[in-house]
C-alpha positions in Angstrom: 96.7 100.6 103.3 98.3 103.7 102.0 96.4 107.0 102.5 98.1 110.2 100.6 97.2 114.0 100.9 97.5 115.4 97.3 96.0 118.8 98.4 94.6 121.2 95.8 94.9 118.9 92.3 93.8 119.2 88.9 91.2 116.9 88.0 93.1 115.6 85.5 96.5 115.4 87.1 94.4 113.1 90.1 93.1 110.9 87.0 96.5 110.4 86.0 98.0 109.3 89.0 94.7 107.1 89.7 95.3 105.2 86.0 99.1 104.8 87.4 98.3 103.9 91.0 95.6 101.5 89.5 97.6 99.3 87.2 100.5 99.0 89.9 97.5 97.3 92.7 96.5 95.3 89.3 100.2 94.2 89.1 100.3 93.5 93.0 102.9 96.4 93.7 101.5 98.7 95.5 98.6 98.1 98.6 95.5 99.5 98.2 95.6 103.5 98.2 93.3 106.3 99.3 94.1 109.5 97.7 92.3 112.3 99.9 92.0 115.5 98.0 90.5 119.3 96.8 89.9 119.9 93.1 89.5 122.9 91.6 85.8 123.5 89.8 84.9 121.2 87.4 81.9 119.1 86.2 82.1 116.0 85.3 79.9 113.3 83.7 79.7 109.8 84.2 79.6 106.7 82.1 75.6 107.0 81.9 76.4 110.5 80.5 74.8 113.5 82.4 75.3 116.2 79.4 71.5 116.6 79.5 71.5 117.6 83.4 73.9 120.5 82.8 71.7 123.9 82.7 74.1 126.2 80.9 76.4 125.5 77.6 80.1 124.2 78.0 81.0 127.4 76.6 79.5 129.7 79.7 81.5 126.9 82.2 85.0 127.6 79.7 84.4 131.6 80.4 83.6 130.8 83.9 87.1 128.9 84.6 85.1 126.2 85.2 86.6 122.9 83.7 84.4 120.0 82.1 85.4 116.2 82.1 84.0 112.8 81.2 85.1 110.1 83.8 85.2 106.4 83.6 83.0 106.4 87.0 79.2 105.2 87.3 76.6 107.4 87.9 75.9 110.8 86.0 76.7 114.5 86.4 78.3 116.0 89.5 80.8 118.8 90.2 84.2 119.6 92.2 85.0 122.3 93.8 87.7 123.7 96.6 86.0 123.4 99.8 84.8 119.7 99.1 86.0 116.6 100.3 87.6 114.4 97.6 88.5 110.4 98.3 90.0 108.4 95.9 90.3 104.5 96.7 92.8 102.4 94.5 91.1 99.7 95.9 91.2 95.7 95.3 87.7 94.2 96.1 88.3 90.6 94.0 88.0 88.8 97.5 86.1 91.7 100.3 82.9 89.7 101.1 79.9 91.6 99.3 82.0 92.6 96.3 80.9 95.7 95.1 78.0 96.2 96.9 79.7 95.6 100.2 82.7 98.6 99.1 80.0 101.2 98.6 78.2 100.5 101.8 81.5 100.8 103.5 82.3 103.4 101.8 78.8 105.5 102.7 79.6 103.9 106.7 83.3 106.3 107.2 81.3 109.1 105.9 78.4 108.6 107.5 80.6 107.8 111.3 83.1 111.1 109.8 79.9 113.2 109.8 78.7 112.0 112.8 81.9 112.6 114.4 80.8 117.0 114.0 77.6 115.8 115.2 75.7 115.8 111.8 73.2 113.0 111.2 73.2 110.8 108.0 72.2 108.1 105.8 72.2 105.8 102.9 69.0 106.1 100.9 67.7 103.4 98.7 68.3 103.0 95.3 70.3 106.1 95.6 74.3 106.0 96.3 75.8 108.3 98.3 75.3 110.1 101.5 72.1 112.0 102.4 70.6 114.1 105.3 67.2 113.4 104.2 65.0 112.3 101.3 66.1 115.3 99.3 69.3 117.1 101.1 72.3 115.1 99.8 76.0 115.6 101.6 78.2 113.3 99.9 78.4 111.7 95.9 79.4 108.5 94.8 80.7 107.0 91.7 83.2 104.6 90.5 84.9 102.8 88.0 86.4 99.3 88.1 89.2 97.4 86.2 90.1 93.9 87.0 88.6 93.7 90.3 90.5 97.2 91.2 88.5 100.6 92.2 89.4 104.0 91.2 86.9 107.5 91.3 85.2 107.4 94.5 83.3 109.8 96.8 82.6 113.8 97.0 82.0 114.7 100.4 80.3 118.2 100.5 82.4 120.1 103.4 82.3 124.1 103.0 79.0 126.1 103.2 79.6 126.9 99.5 77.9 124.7 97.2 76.4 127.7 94.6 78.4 125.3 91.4 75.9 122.9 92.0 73.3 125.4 90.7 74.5 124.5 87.4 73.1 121.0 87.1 70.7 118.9 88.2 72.3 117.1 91.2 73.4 113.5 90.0 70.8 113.5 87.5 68.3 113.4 90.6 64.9 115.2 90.4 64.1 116.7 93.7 67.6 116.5 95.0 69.5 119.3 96.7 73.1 119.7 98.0 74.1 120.1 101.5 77.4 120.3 103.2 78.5 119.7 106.8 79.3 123.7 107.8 75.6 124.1 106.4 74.4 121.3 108.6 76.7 122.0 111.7 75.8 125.3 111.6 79.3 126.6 111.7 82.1 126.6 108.9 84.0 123.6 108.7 87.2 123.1 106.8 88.4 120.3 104.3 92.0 120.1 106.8 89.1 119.6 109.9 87.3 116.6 108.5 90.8 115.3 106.6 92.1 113.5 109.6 88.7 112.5 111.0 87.5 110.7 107.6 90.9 109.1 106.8 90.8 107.5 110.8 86.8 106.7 109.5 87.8 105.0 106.1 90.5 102.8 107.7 88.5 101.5 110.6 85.2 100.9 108.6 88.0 98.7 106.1 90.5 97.0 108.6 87.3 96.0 110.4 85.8 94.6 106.7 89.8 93.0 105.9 89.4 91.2 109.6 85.7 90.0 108.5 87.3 88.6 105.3 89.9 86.8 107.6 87.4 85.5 109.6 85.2 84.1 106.7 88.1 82.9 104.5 88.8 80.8 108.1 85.6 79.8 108.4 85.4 81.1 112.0 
């Protein structure tokens, strides 16, 4: 497992190097990656579209600085900003017991422990993917998009009390749903380099304790 700090990156410049980083796992040259990184703002859309969520033109977001991009990911509108948590997993899922669903419950588990770890309280909620304080205060966003059995896209993790971009849309396309972030929830301002370490030690112990269940299975212990 290769985990990589890209820092402040252009949403596109991150898709790039996902599209490259994903055909070398395709190839079987490179392990499975985790990119961990800030973008500046920018909405994006997913594959079941999300244009219909956004509340002002494209035009107001160009004046604004504010970028606008349609991603290969599932799911439907969410934004980016500095000050959010962004995890990027190049990740092959062919053989992980569970498949697909098994990768997003793991992936909801190292934020869900990483959070925990500031002493914030969360969980999954059903039918909805992602991370979430309660029915209607959601802390983390998920979507991704898959190519021969290999992930790219991932998870958003809301980190810095400001969250104002998401007054833009409608959160994920979700009636009723309203952002959070762990500095709001702490009670205290927490910074992307604070949960950095913390969710990268929480992603690879939620997936080397998955890789040793696949050992176990594939043995039939």
């Amino acid at each position: 497992m290769i985990i990589k700090d890209l820092g402040l990156i252009s949403y596109k410049d991150a898709e790039a190097l996902q599209l490259e980083t994903l055909q070398s796992v395709i190839d079987g040259e490179r392990e499975n990656t985790l990119y961990l990184l800030e973008h500046p703002k920018v909405i994006t859309y997913g594959r079941q579209g999300g244009g219909e969520n956004l509340h002002v033109p494209e035009s107001y977001l160009a004046e604004q600085g504010i970028e606008a991009a349609q991603t290969a990911r599932g799911g439907n509108i969410t934004c980016h900003f500095p000050g959010q948590l962004v995890a990027y997993p190049i990740w092959r899922v062919e053989k992980r017991p569970g498949g697909m669903r098994a990768f997003f419950h793991d992936m909801e588990q190292a934020v869900i422990d990483t959070c925990a770890a500031f002493g914030i309280r969360c969980a999954r909620r059903e039918g909805h993917p992602g991370v979430w304080v309660d029915e209607t205060r959601k802390i983390c966003s998920m979507g991704i998009g898959v190519r021969k059995w290999v992930t790219y896209h991932g998870l958003a993790l809301n980190v810095g009390s400001d969250v104002s971009l998401f007054n833009l849309i409608t959160l994920c396309g979700i009636q009723g749903a309203s952002p959070t972030s762990m500095s709001a929830e702490a009670g205290r301002e927490i910074s992307v380099e604070e949960v950095k370490n913390v969710f990268a030690e929480e992603f690879r112990k939620t997936f080397a304790d998955s890789a040793v269940a696949q050992d176990q299975a594939a043995a039939g212990q």
